[in-house]
C-alpha angles and dihedrals in degrees: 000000000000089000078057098059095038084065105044080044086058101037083055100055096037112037099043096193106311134135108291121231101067151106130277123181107218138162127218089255094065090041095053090051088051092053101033101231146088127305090250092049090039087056094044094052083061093044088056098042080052092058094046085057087237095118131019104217129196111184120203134189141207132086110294099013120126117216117233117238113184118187114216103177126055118248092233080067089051091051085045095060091040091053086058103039090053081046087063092043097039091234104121106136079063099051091046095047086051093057100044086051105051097035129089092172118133094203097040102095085046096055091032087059094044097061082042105065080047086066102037115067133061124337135191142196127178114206129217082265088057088237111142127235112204113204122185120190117191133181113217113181100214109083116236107233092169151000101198107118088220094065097030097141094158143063087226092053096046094047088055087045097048088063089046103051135021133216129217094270128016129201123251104255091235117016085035090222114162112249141166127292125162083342106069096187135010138190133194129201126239098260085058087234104102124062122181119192129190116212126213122256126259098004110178134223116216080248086057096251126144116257104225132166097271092063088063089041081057095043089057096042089050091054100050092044093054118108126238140025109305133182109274090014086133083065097038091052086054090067115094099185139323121219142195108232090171135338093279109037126060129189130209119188115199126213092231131349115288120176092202094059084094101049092049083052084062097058145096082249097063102042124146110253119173123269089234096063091102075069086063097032127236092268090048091042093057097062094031101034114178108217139157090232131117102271129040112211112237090182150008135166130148104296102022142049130183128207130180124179128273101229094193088052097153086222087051146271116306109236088224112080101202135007122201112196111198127204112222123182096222138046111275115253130190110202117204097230092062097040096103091051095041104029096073090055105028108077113167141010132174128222092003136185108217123188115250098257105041129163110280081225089087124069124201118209120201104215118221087252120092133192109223118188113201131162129215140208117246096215088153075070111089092249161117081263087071080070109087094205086056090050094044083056092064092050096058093047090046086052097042085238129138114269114266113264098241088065100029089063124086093252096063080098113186101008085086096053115113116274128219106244126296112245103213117198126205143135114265086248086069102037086106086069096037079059110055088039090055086053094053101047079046098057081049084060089257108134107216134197120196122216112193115182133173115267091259096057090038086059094061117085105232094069091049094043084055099059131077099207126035123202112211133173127210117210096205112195140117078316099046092118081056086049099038097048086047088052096050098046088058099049095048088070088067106034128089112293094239089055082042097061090038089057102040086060101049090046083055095051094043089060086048092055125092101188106087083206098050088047090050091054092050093044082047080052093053093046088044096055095045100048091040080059093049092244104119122031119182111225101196147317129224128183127251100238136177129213112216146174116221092241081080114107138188091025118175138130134241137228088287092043103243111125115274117246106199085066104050124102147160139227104255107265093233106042113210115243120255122260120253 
């Protein structure tokens, strides 16, 4: 693979962008200060690229006389081996790194993605015993950095964890009921405090070991000892001990009622781990998780991780064998004018961006989840944002609407003074937005800075209490009341103390309400109130989606809306013939 980026480095500095295919004339001493090396390494690297058939070199000597080099493959081949060559070493964030940083190609992610969407899809192999093995191989464009349920910060990381572990209860794929998981019954007292849950027999970790009562009892304890401010705490803090009353029952006890305590109990942040992971360690546990779900993981690194099903799954057996998820640094496309060459191989993608004509072959299924970006007002901050006209100006700039009369007017005094600039706080992976944002409060004479900070550090309140103007994101999906209480406990730190203590008491009465509707209509009356004041404006919402062939089969979503694997499966590739 090193061979492989020597020659796109060359290529780069030699061919600056012209047809391939042609002639340079070189001496050792440039081509030792493209490859950074000696003369005598820098002529064995072209030795070995001759060999390979990649150049045709004629040497010449004499002072004064160039050398010819003549390229006779195209660099988008060479990234192309590389690329299989890093898939068999399961290296492939180098490889790509090494490619975007050697290639000055126009055309080379294009042709790169293409042969990739050959790769990625469904793959079978049929053994001597004509038993088929089903590999599917997906690209998913967020990095997993853990699947430990306690450090899940991303959608790509909870969708692989939710096939590794389970949690007490689960959601219906569809109808998104509650219903159970390791736990098979439950029962709850009268004061809604108490919950008891009975946990199924001979549950297995991926490790064979025995699933029992003290291993939830870990899993909670875990949780509430855990630092920091993490997705779903509010619900965590509300939990006053678990305790082990026999191998198979487990009983929490709540501080107060709280109707949400259920639905947490179905997430990526609940999930059952084993009471012997402080044996691994917490950094060790992330890339080699130990879970009761569907699928163990044999292998994760940055840019690849390898699933292979768990045959003694207590909710039975996936259909698929063996699942790769890819890493790719870019959104996948499929271009009409491939699809013939990529759609037979090619089976589902999720979030795609398909061209405008593609093939009718493929179906495209818009999941129940949405991803909506917003931004909010910092008015806890000491500010010009406190002023609500002020406030009401950004808004319109943000909407692209005339500004509203009562600013707009001559008497709206000191709202139209220049402001100091607007600090704007985000995470990297929505600078894009912040950006965009920043460009449209600038063309209305506003001057904008952009903090974006990693999640961690976004998390913590001081960045957020900085800044004037926050940019959030809502995954709305089966959890969207967890997401939306945890959003709104967050917003009301850095909103007006009158809002603040508006919105603290109608989050305390939603945990306290047992009816989904009436909870809905009081988390619309939060939302109401707060864009009413100018202080969250929601800067758009797309659809979660999934691309698909018809041989697919057993599609379906869970609770986050990414397709479930435990469900999919594929017509065996040599059908038996029927009998006579």
């Amino acid at each position: 693979m090193k061979l492989h980026a020597q020659f796109l480095r060359l290529h780069s500095h030699a061919a600056d962008d012209r047809d391939e295919n042609y002639t340079i004339e070189t001496t050792l001493d440039e081509l030792a200060a493209i490859f950074d090396c000696t003369h005598r390494n820098a002529l064995m690297i072209i030795q070995k690229m001759e060999q390979h058939d990649w150049i045709q070199w004629t040497p010449r000597r004499g002072r004064g006389r160039r050398s010819s080099l003549r390229f006779l493959i195209q660099p988008e081949d060479i990234a192309v081996q590389s690329m299989m060559q890093a898939i068999d070493r399961h290296d492939i964030k180098r490889a790509l790194d090494e490619i975007r940083a050697h290639s000055r190609s126009s055309t080379m992610q294009e042709h790169l993605q293409g042969w990739l969407l050959n790769y990625f899809g469904h793959h079978a192999e049929v053994r001597s015993d004509q038993q088929q093995i089903d590999t599917l191989r997906l690209p998913i464009r967020q990095q997993l950095y853990t699947l430990d349920p306690l450090y899940l910060n991303w959608l790509a990381e909870s969708f692989v964890s939710s096939h590794v572990f389970d949690g007490l209860a689960r959601r219906a794929n569809e109808s998104g009921e509650i219903l159970p998981g390791l736990a098979h019954a439950w029962e709850v007292d009268t004061t809604r405090t108490q919950w008891t849950f009975f946990l199924r027999k001979e549950v297995l970790f991926h490790n064979g070991k025995i699933l029992t009562a003290e291993d939830v009892v870990y899993t909670f304890e875990r949780l509430s000892r855990a630092p920091g401010r993490r997705l779903y705490h509010f619900i965590v803090r509300q939990i006053q001990h678990v305790q082990a009353l026999s191998p198979t029952m487990v009983r929490f006890v709540l501080k107060e009622p709280n109707e949400l305590f259920l639905s947490f109990l179905c997430t990526s942040r609940a999930a059952i781990v084993p009471r012997e992971l402080n044996q691994v360690g917490e950094a060790a546990f992330g890339v080699r998780p130990i879970g009761t779900g569907a699928f163990k993981v044999t292998e994760m690194n940055e840019s690849l991780c390898l699933l292979e099903a768990f045959a003694p799954y207590f909710q039975g057996r996936a259909h698929l064998d063996r699942v790769e998820i890819v890493q790719l640094p870019w959104a996948t496309k499929l271009e009409s004018s491939d699809m013939e060459d990529t759609a037979s191989s090619f089976h589902i993608i999720h979030n795609p961006i398909l061209a405008r004509d593609t093939d009718t072959a493929w179906s495209q299924i818009h999941s129940a989840a949405s991803v909506r970006k917003f931004i909010t007002c910092n008015t806890h901050k000491d500010g010009p944002l406190r002023n609500p006209e002020i406030r009401a100006r950004i808004v319109a700039c943000l909407d692209h609407r005339p500004l509203p009369s009562a600013v707009d007017s001559s008497n709206a005094n000191d709202s139209c003074e220049p402001l100091a600039a607007l600090q704007i706080a985000t995470i990297p992976e929505y600078r894009a937005d912040a950006e965009r944002v920043a460009a449209q409060l600038e063309s209305c004479g506003y001057t904008c800075n952009i903090v974006a900070a990693s999640m961690n550090e976004f998390k913590s309140s001081s960045i957020r209490m900085e800044s004037d103007l926050i940019i959030f994101s809502l995954f709305r999906d089966r959890d969207e009341q967890l997401r939306l209480f945890d959003l709104y406990l967050n917003v009301s730190g850095h909103v007006e103390p009158h809002s603040r203590v508006d919105i603290e008491r109608l989050l305390r009465e939603i945990v306290r309400e047992a009816d989904h509707t009436v909870r809905a209509q009081q988390f619309e009356h939060i939302e109401t109130r707060l864009m009413d004041e100018h202080q969250l404006h929601i800067l758009y919402e797309k659809p979660v989606q999934t691309a698909y062939l018809p041989t697919v089969r057993g599609v379906s979503f869970n609770s986050q809306g990414w397709v479930d694997l435990r469900h999919v499966w594929f017509p065996p590739a040599q059908l038996p013939t029927p009998l006579t």
